[in-house]
C-alpha positions as CSV (number, residue, x, y, z in Angstrom):
1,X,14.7,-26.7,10.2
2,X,16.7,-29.7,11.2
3,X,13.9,-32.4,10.0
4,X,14.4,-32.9,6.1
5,X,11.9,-35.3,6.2
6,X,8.9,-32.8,5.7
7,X,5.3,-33.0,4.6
8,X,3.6,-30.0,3.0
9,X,-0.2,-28.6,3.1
10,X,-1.8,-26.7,1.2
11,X,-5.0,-24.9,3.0
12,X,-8.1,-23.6,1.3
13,X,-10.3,-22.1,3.4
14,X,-13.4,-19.2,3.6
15,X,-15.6,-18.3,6.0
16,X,-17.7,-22.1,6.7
17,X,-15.2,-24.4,4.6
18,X,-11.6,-25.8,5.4
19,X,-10.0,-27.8,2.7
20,X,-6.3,-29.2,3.4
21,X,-4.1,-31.7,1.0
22,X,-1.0,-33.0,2.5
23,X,1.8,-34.5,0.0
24,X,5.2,-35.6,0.7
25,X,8.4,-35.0,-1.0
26,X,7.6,-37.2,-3.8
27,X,4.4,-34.7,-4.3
28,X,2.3,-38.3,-3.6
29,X,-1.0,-37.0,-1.6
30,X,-0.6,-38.4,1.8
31,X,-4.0,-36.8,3.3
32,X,-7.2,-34.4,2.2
33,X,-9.2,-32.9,4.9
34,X,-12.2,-30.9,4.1
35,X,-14.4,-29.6,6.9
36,X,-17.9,-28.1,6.9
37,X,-18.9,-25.1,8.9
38,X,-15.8,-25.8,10.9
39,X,-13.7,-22.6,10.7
40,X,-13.8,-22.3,14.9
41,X,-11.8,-23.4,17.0
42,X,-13.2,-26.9,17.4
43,X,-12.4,-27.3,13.4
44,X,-8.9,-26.0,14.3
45,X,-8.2,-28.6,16.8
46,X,-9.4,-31.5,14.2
47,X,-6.6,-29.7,11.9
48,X,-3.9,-30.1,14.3
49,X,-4.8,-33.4,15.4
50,X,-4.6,-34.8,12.0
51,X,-1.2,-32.6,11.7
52,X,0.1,-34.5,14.8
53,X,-0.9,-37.6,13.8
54,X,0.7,-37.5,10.4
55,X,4.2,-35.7,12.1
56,X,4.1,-39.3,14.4
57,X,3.3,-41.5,12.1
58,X,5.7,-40.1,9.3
59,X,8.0,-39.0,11.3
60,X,8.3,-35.3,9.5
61,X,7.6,-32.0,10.0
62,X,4.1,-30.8,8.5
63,X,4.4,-27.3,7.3
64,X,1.3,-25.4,6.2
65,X,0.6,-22.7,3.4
66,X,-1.9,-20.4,2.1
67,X,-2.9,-17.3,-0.4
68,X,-3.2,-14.4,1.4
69,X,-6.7,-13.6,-0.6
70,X,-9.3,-13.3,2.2
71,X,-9.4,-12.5,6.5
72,X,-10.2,-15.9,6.8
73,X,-7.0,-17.5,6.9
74,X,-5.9,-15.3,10.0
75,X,-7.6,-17.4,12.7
76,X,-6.2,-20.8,12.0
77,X,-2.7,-19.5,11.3
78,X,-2.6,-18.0,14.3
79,X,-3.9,-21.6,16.0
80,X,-1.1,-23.3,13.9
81,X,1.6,-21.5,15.0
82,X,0.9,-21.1,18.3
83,X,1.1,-24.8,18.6
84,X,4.7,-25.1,16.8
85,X,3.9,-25.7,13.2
86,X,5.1,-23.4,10.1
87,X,2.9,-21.5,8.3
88,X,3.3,-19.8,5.2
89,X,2.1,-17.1,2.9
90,X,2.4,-17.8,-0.8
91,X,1.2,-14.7,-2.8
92,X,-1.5,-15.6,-5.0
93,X,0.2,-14.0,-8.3
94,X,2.8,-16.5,-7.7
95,X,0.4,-19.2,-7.8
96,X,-1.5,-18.2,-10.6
97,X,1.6,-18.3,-12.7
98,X,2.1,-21.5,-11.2
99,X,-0.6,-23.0,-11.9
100,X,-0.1,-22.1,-15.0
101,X,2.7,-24.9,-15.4
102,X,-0.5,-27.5,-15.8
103,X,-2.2,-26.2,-18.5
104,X,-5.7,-28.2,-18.2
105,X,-5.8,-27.0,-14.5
106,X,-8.8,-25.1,-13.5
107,X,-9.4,-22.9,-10.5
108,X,-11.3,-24.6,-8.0
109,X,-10.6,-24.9,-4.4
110,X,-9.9,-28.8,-4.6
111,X,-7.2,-28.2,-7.3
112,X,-5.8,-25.0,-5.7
113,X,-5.0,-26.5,-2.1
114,X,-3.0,-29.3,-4.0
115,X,-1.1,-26.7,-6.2
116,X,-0.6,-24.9,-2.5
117,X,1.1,-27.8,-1.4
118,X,3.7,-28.2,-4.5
119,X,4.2,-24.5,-5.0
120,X,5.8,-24.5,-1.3
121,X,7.5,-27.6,-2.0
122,X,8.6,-26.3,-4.7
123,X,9.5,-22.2,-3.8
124,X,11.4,-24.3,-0.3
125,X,13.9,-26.5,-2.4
126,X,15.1,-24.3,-4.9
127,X,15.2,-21.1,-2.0
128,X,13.0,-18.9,-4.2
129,X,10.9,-18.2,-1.1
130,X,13.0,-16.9,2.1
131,X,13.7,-19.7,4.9
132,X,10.2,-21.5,6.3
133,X,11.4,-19.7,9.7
134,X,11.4,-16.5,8.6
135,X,8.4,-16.7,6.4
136,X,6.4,-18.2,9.3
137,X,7.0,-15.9,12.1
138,X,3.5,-14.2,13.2
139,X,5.2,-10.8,14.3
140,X,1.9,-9.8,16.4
141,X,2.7,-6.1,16.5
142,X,4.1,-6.1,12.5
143,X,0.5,-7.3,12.0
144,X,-1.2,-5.0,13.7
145,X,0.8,-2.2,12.1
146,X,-0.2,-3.6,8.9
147,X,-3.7,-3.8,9.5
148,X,-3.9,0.1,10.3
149,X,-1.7,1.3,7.4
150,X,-3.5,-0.9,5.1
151,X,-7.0,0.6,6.5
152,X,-5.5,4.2,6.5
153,X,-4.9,3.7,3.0
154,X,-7.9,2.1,2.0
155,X,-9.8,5.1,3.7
156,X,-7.5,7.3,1.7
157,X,-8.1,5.7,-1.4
158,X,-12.3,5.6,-0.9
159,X,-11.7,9.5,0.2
160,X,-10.5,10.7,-3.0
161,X,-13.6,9.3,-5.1
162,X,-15.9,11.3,-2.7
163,X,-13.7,14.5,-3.4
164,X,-13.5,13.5,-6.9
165,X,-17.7,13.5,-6.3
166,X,-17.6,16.7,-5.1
167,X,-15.5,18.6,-7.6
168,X,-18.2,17.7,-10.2
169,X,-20.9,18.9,-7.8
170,X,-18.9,22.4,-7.7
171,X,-18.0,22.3,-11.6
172,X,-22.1,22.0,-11.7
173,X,-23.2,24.5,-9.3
174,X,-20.8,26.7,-9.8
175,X,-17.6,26.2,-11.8
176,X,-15.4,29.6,-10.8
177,X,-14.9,28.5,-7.6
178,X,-12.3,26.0,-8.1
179,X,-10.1,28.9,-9.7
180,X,-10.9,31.4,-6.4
181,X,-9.3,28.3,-4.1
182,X,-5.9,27.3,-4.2
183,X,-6.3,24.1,-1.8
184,X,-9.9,23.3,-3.1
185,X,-10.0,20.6,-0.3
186,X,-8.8,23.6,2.9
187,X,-10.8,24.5,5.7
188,X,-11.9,27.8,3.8
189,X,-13.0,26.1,0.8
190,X,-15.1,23.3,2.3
191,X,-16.8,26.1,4.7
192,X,-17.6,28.2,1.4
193,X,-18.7,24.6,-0.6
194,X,-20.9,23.5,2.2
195,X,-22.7,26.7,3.1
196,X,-23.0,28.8,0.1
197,X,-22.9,25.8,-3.1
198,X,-24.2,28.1,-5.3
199,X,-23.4,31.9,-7.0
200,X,-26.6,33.3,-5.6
201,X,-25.9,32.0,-2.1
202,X,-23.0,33.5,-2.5
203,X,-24.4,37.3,-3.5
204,X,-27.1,36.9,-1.2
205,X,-24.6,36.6,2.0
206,X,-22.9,39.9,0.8
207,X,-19.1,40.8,0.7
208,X,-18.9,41.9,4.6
209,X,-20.4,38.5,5.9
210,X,-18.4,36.5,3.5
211,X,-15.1,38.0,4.9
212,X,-16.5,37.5,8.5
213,X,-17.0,33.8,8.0
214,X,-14.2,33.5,6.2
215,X,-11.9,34.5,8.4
216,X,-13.3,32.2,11.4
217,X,-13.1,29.2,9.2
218,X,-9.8,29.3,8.3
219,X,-8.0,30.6,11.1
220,X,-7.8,34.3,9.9
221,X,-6.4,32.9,6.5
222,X,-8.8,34.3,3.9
223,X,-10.7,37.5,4.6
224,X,-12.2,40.8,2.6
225,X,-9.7,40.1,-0.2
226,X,-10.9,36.3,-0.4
227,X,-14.6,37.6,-0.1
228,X,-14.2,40.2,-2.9
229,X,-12.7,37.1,-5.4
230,X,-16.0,34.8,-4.3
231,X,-18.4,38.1,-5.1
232,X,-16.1,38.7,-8.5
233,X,-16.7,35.0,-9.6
234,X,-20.5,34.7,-8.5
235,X,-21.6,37.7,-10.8
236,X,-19.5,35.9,-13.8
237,X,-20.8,32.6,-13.0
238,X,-21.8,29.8,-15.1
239,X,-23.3,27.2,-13.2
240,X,-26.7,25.3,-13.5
241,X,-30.1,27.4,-13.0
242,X,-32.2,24.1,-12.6
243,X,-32.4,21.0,-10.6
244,X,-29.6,22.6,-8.4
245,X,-31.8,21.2,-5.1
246,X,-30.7,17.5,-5.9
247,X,-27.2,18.7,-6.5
248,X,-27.1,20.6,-2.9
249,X,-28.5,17.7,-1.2
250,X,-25.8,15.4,-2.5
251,X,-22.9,17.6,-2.5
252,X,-23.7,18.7,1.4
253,X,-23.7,14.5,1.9
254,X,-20.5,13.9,0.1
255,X,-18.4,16.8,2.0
256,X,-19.9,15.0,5.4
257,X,-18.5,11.8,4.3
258,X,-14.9,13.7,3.4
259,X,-14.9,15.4,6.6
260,X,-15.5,11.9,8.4
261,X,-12.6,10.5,6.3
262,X,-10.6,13.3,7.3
263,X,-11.4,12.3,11.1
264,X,-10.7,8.6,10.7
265,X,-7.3,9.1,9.1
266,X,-6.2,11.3,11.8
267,X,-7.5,9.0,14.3
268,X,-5.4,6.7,12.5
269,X,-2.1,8.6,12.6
270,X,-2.4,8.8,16.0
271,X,-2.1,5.4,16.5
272,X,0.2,4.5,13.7
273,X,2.8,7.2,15.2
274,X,2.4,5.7,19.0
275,X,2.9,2.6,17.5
276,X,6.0,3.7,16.0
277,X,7.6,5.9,19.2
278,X,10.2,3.8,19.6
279,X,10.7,2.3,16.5
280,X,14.6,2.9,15.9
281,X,13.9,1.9,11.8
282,X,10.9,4.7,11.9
283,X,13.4,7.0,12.8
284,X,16.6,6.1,10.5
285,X,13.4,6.6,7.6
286,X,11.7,10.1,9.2
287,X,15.8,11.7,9.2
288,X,15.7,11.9,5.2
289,X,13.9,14.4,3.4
290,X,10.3,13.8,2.3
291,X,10.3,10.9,4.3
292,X,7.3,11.0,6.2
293,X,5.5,8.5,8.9
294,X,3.2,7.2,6.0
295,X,6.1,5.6,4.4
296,X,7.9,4.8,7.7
297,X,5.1,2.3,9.1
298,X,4.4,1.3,5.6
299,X,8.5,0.1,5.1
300,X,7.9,-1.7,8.7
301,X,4.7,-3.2,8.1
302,X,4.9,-4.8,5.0
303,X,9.3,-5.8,5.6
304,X,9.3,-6.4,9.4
305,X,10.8,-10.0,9.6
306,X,11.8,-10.2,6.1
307,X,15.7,-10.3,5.2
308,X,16.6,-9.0,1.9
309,X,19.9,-10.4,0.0
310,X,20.5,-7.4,-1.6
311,X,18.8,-3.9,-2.8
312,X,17.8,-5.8,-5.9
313,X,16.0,-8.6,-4.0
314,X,14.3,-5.5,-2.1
315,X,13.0,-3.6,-5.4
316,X,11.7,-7.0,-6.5
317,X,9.8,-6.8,-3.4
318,X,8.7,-3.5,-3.8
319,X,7.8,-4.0,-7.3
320,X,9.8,-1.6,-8.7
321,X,12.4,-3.4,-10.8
322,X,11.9,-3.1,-14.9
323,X,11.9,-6.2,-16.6
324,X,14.6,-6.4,-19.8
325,X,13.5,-7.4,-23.1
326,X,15.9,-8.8,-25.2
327,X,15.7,-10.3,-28.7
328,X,19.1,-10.5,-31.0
329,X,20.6,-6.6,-31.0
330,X,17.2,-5.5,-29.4
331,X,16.6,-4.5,-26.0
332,X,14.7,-2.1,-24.4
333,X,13.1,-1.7,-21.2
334,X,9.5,-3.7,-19.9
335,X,7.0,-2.9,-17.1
336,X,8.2,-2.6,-13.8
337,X,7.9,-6.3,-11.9
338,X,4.8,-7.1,-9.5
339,X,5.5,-6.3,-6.0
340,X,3.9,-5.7,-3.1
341,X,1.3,-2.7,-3.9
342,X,1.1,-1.4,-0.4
343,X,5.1,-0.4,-0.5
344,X,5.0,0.3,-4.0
345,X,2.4,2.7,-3.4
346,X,3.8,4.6,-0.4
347,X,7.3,5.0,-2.2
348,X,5.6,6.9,-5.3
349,X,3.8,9.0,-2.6
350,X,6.9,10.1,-1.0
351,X,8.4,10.6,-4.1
352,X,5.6,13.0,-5.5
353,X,6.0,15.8,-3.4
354,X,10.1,15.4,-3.6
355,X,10.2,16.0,-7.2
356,X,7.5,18.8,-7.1
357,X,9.0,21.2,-4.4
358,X,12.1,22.5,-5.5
359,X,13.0,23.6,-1.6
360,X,12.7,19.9,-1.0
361,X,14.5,16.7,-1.7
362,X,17.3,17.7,-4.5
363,X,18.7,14.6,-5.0
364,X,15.5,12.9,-6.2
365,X,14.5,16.0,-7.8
366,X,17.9,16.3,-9.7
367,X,17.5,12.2,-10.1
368,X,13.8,13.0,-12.1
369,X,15.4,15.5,-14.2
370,X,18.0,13.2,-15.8
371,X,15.7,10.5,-16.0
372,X,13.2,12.6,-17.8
373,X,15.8,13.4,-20.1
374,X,16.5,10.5,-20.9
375,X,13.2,8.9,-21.3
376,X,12.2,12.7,-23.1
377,X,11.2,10.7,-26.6
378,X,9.8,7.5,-25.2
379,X,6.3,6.8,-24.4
380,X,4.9,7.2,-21.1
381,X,8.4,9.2,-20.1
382,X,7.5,11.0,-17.3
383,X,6.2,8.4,-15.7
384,X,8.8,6.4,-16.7
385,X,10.5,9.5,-14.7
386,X,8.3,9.3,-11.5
387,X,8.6,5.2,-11.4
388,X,12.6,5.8,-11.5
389,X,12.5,8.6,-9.1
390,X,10.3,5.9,-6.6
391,X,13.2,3.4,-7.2
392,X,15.9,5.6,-6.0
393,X,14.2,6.5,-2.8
394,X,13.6,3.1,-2.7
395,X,17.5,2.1,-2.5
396,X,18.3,5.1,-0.3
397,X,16.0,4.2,2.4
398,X,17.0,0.4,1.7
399,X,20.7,1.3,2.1
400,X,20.0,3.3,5.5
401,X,17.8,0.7,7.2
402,X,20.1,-1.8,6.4
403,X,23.1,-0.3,8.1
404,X,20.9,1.4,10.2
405,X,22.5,5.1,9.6
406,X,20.0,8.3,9.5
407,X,20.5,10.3,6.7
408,X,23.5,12.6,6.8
409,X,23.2,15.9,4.6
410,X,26.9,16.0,4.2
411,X,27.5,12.6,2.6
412,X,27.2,12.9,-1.0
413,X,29.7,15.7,-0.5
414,X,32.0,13.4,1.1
415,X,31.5,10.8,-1.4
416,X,32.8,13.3,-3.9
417,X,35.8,14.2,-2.1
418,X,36.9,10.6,-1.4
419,X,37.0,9.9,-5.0
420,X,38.8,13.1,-5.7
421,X,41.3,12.0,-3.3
422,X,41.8,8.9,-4.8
């Protein structure tokens, strides 16, 4: 930005309200807009013709900023930038803590498009933030990857209360059969959950019809042995005798809304993967181990756009750097640093299933076992573990991205070598 001569604005806005406050480098308010029942189009154009008739009159650039706390801010940054003005995100953790500089500062929306304005005036100078450029760029497909991955996991997250839901139904009902399925959530199991929920449904259907059905609902998985372990877990059962027809109701209700889950997520993979067919960063993160396209459009989405200093500047990102407390001699090791959740999140989730399967990733595996050695006696140590274990795939898949190298099975063996050379 060659204009050093720059005004900044702070936006507040919902659904039927736009408040704006315009200050200039000597934080001196230069402008407050507020409009009513204006967040259309019309509204937007009042925006950018006060915007242009400050730039003229000032002579300076007019950059915008916002929280990212509600939908409603899409609309008029996309109007903004598509008629050349900056507009930038500030996370609203950030300004909380700023905020906190004032002390006698409340939270209203008057006060909070002013501290808007100084937090990017501020976050700009001292280069805290990346460059205005970068931070304004409306990447129209990185957003629409964003929005889906976000979805998918919102979809995931609401799907695991309903099968949380359901588990209780079945402890109810009729305990045993958690211990007869392996995958409680597999075709076989939700067939036997929704059509025989309890141990006399069960008995009454009879070994022979139980292996019959069994085998067409799970693609010949499960069969007479399977229906021989439901019979052997009926007659020992100890589920409820009364008010079970409440309990069926529900439970068949709550495995319809897991199946539709199951069918929007798919739907959504679909989409996230076509989305990613050509994606040469999807496919450096797909070529290592345990990588999978959940954490491929979750990397792009949430970093597309953004340039990274250095692999710590990336965990701080992610939210996976531990903060140090030191006092005199003392030091030991804080919480991890806030992040971005969504990239947080999809790193402990390909982590998981590394450190579990022992024909899987062995260098996170190996990596969890030293950390949980280490952090054996402390508190909290095996998660202390898993968090570490996140923050190693983390820099691998930083370090490949960045020089744009798929993962090559031979190069911690050649690592080895070259320092045995030397």
């Amino acid at each position: 930005m060659k204009n050093t001569n720059i005004l900044w604005a702070g936006i507040e806005i919902g659904k039927d309200k736009c408040d704006i406050e315009v200050i200039d480098n000597g934080e001196n308010t230069v402008n407050v807009f507020n409009f009513e029942n204006r967040n259309t189009e019309n509204g937007f154009k009042k925006v950018k013709k006060i915007a242009d008739m400050l730039s003229k009159k000032y002579k300076a650039t007019v950059v915008f900023s916002h929280e990212p706390t509600s939908e409603y801010h899409a609309n008029i940054r996309e109007y903004l930038i598509k008629n050349g003005y900056d507009v930038i995100k500030l996370e609203a953790k950030h300004s909380k803590k700023f905020r906190a500089l004032f002390n006698d500062r409340a939270k209203t929306d008057k006060i909070d498009k002013n501290i808007l304005a100084r937090e990017l005036k501020f976050f700009y100078e001292k280069d805290i933030q990346k460059t205005i450029e970068d931070m304004s760029k409306n990447n129209i497909e990185r957003n629409e990857l964003k929005d889906l991955t976000r979805f998918r996991a919102y979809i995931v997250k609401e799907r695991s209360k309903f099968k949380n839901k359901l588990k209780i139904h079945s402890f109810l009902l009729f305990p045993e059969i958690e211990d007869v399925f392996s995958n409680f959530f597999g075709k076989g199991a939700m067939f036997i959950n929704k059509k025989y929920m309890t141990p006399d449904d069960i008995l009454k259907a009879g070994e022979e019809q139980l292996a019959k059905e069994l085998a067409e609902n799970s693609n010949n998985v499960f069969g007479k042995k399977k229906a021989k372990e439901l019979i052997q877990a009926a007659n020992n059962a100890s589920g409820l005798s009364s008010r079970t027809d409440g309990l069926k109701i529900t439970k068949g209700i709550t495995i319809d809304i897991i199946k539709r889950f199951d069918k929007y997520v798919r739907f959504l993979d679909k989409e996230i993967k076509k989305m990613l067919a050509d994606d040469e960063v999807a496919k450096v993160i797909l070529s290592y181990p345990g990588a999978g396209m959940v954490l491929a459009s979750t990397f792009i989405a949430e970093t597309k756009g953004l340039n990274f200093k250095s692999e710590r500047d990336f965990m701080s990102f992610c939210g996976l750097c531990s903060n140090t407390n030191q006092s005199s001699k003392l030091e030991k090791d804080g919480r991890i640093t806030e992040g971005d959740k969504h990239i947080r999140m999809a790193f402990f989730q390909a982590a998981n299933p590394c450190i579990r399967d022992k024909k899987g990733n062995q260098t996170i595996r190996d990596y969890y076992k030293k950390k949980l050695s280490e952090y054996e006696k402390t508190k909290y140590g095996k998660k202390k573990a898993k968090i570490a274990s996140a923050a190693k795939l983390a820099g691998i898949i930083f370090a490949m991205v960045k020089k744009r190298e798929k993962y090559d099975p031979d190069y911690e063996a050649k690592m080895k070598a070259k320092v045995k050379q030397k």
